[in-house]
Backbone as CSV, one residue per row, in Angstrom:
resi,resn,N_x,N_y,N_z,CA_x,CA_y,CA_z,C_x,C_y,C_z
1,UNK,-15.796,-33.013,1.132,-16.505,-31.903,0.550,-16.670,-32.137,-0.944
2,UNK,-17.843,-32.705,-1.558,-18.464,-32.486,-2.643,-17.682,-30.912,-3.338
3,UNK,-17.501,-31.228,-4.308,-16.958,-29.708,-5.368,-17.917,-30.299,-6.624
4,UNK,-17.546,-29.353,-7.505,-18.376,-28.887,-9.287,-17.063,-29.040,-10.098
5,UNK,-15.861,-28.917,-9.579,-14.312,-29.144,-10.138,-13.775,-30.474,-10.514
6,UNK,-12.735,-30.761,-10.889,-12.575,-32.022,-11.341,-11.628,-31.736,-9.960
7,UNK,-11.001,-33.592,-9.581,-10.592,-33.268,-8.568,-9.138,-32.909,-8.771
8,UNK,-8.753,-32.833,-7.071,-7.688,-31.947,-7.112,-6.185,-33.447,-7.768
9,UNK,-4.843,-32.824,-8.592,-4.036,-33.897,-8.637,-3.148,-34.087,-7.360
10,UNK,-3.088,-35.363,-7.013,-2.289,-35.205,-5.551,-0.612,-35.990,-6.077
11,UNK,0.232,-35.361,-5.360,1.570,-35.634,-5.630,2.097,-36.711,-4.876
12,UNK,3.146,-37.458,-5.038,3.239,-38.686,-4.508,3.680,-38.392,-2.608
13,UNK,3.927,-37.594,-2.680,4.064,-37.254,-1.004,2.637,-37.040,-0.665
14,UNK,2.001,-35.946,-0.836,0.411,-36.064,-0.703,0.298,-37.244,-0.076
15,UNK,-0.031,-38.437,-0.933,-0.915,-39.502,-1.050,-0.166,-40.309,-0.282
16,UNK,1.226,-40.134,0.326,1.890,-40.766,1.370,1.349,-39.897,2.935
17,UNK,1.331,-39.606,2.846,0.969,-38.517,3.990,-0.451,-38.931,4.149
18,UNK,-1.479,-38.941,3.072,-3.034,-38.788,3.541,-2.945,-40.526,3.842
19,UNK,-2.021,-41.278,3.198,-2.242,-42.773,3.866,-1.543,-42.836,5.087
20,UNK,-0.287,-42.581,5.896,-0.078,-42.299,6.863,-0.812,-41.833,7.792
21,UNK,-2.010,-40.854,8.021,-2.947,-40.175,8.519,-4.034,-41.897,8.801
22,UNK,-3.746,-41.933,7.734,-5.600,-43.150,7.557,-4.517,-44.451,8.218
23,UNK,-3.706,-44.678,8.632,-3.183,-45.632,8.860,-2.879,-45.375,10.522
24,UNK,-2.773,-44.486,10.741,-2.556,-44.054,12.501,-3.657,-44.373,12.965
25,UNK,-4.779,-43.675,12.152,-6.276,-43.516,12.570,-6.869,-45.174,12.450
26,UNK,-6.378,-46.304,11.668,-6.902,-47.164,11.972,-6.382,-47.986,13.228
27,UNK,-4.837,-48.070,12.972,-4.574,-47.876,14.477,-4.801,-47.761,15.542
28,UNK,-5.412,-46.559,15.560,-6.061,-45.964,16.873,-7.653,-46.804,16.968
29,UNK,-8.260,-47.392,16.068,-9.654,-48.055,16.364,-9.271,-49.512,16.530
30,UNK,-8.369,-49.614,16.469,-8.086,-51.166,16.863,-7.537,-51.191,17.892
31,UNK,-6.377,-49.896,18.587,-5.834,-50.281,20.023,-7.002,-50.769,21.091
32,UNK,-6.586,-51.123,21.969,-6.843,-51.716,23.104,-6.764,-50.632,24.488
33,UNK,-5.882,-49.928,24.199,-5.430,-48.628,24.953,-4.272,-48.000,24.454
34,UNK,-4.139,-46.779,25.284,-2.963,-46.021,24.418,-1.783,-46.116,24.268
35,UNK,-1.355,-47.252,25.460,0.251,-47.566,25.316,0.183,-48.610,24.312
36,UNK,0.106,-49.386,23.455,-0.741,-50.215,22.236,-0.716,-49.672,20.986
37,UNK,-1.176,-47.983,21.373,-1.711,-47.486,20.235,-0.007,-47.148,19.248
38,UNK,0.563,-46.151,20.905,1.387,-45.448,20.720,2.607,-46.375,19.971
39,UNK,2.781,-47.320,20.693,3.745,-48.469,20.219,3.678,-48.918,18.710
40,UNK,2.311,-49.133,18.486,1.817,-49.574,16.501,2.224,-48.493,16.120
41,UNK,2.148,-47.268,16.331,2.226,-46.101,15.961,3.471,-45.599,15.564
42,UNK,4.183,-46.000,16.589,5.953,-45.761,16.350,6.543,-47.037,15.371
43,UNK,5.689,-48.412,15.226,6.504,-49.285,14.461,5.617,-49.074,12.903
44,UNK,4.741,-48.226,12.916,4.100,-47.795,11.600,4.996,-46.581,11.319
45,UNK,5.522,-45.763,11.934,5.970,-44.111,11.204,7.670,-45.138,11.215
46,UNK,8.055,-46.209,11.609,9.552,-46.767,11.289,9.502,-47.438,9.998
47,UNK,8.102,-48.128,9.430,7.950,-48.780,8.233,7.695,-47.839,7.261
48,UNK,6.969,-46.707,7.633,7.448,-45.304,6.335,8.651,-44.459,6.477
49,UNK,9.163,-44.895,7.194,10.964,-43.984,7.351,11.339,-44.849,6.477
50,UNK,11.275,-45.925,6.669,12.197,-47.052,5.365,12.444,-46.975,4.382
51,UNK,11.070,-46.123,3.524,11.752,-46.344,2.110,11.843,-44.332,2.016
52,UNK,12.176,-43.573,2.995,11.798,-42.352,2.718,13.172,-42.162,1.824
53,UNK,14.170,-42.660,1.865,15.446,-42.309,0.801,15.188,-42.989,-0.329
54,UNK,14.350,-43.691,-0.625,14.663,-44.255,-1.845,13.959,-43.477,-3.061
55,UNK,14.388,-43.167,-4.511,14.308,-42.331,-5.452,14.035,-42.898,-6.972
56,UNK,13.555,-43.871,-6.693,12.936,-44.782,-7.708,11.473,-44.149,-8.092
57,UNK,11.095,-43.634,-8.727,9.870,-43.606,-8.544,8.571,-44.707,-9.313
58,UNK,9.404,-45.998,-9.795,8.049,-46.896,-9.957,8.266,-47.670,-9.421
59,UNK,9.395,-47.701,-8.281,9.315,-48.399,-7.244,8.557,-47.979,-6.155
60,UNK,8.556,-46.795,-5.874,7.395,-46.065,-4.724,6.350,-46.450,-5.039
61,UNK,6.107,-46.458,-6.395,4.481,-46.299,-6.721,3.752,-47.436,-6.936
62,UNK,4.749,-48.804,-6.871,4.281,-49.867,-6.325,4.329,-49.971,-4.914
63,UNK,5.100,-49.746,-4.133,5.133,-49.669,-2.865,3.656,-48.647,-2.603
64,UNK,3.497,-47.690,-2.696,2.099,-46.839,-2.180,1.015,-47.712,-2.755
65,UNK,0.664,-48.590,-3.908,-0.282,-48.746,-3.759,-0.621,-50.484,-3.176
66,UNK,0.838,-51.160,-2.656,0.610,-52.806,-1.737,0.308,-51.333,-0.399
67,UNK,0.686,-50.897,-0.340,0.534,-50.265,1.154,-0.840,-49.542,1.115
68,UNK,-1.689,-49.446,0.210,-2.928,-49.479,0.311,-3.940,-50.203,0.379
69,UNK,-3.060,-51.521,-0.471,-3.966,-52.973,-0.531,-4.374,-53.332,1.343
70,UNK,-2.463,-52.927,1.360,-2.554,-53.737,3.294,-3.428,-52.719,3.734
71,UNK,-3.280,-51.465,4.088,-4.502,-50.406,4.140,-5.865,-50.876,4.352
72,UNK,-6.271,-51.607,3.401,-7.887,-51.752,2.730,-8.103,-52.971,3.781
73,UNK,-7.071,-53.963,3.482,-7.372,-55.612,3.966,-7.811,-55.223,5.525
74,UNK,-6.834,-53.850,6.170,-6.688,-54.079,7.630,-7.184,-53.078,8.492
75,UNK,-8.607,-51.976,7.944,-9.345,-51.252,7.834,-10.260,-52.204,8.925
76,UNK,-10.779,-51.402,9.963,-11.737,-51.330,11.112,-13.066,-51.477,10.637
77,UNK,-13.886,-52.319,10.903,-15.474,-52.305,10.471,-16.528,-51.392,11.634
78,UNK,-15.900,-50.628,12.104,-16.263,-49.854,12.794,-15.156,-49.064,13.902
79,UNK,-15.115,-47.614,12.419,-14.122,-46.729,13.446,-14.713,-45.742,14.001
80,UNK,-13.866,-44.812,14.464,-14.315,-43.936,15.728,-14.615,-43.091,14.559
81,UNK,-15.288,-42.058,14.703,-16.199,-40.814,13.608,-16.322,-39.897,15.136
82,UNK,-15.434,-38.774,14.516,-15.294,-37.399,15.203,-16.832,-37.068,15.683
83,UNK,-17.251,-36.239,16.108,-18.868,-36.021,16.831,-19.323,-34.737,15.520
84,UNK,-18.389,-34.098,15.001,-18.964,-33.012,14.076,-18.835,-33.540,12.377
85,UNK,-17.857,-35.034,12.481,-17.918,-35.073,10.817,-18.741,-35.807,10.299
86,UNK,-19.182,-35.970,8.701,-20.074,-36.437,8.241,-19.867,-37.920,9.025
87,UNK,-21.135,-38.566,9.683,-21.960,-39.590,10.053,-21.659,-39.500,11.927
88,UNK,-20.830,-38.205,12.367,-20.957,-38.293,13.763,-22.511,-37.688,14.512
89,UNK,-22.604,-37.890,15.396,-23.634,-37.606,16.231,-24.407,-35.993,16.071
90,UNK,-23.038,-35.073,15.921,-23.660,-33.999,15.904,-23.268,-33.028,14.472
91,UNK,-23.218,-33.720,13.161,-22.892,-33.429,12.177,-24.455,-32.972,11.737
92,UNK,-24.753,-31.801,11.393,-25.637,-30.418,10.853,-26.454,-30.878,11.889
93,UNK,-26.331,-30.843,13.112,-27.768,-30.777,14.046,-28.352,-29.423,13.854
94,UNK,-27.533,-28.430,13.647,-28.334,-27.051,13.678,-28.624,-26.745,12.454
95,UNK,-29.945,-25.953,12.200,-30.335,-25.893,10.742,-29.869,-24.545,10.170
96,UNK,-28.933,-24.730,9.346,-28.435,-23.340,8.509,-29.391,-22.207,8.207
97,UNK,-29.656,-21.359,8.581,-30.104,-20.109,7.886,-29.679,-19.570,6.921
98,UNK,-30.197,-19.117,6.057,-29.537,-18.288,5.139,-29.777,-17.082,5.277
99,UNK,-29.141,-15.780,4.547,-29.345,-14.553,4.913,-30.471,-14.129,4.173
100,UNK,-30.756,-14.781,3.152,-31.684,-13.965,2.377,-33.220,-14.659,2.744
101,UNK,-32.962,-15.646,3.500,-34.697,-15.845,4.325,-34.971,-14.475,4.882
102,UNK,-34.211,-13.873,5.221,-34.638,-12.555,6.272,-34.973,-11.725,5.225
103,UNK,-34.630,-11.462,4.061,-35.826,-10.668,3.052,-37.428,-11.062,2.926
104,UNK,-37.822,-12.413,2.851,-38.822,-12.378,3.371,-39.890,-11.784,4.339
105,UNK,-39.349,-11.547,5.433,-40.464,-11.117,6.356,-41.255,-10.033,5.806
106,UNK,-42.044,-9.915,6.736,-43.368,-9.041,6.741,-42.691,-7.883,6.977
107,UNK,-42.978,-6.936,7.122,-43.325,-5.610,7.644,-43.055,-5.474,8.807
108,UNK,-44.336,-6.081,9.636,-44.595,-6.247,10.636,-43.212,-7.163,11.958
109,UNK,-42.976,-8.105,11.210,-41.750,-9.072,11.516,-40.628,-8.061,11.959
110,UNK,-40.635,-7.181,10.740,-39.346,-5.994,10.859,-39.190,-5.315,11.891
111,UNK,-40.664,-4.468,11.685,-40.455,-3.543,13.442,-40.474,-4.528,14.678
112,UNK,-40.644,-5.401,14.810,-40.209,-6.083,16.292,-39.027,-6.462,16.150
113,UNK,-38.532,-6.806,15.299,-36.814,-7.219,14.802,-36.258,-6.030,14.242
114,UNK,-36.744,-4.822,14.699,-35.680,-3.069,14.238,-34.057,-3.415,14.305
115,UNK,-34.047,-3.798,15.600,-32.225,-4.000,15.980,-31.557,-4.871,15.304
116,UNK,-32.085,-5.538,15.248,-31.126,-6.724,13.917,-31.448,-6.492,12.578
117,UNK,-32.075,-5.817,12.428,-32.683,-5.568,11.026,-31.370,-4.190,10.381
118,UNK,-31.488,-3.310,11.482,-30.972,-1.988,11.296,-29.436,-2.397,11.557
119,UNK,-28.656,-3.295,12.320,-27.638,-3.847,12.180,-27.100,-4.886,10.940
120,UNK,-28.022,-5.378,10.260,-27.970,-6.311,9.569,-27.168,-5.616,7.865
């Protein structure tokens, strides 16, 4: 989602979490099937248990960003895209109305449209 704001600051858990997310999900476009998936899946959430005690923090913050490099290197050239999000199949098939097109009409438009008009 496009904003007019500067963006939001994300905290170092954040940005562990939204790479965890993007790291299942590539996962999941590379399995083969789901016993595959599930298995990468459990030896990926054991390689972020690893450093979850440790309290270094410019040691994390080299660690989060090789774990983005590997991230980037090992990224799908074609992943799965949900059917409603931006570039799926049915992302804005229907055309938004706005409410204030309906000030427009005619007159005429109105009295055949009384009931929605008078509800509106």
């Amino acid at each position: 989602m496009a904003g007019n704001g500067p963006n939001a600051i994300l905290t170092h858990s954040q940005k562990v979490c939204r790479l965890y997310k993007r790291c299942i999900r590539t996962l999941e476009d590379w399995a083969n099937d789901r016993a595959e998936f599930r298995f990468n899946a459990v030896v990926m959430r054991a390689r972020f248990d690893e450093t979850r005690s440790e309290t270094d923090g410019r040691l994390l913050a080299k660690q989060l960003i090789e774990a983005e490099q590997e991230y980037m290197s090992s990224k799908h050239e074609d992943p799965k895209i949900f059917k409603n999000d931006p570039g799926g199949i049915c992302f804005r098939r229907s055309a938004q109305i706005h409410d204030w097109m309906f000030d427009t009409y005619h007159p005429w438009e109105r009295a055949q449209l009384r009931d929605f008009f008078e509800t509106r």
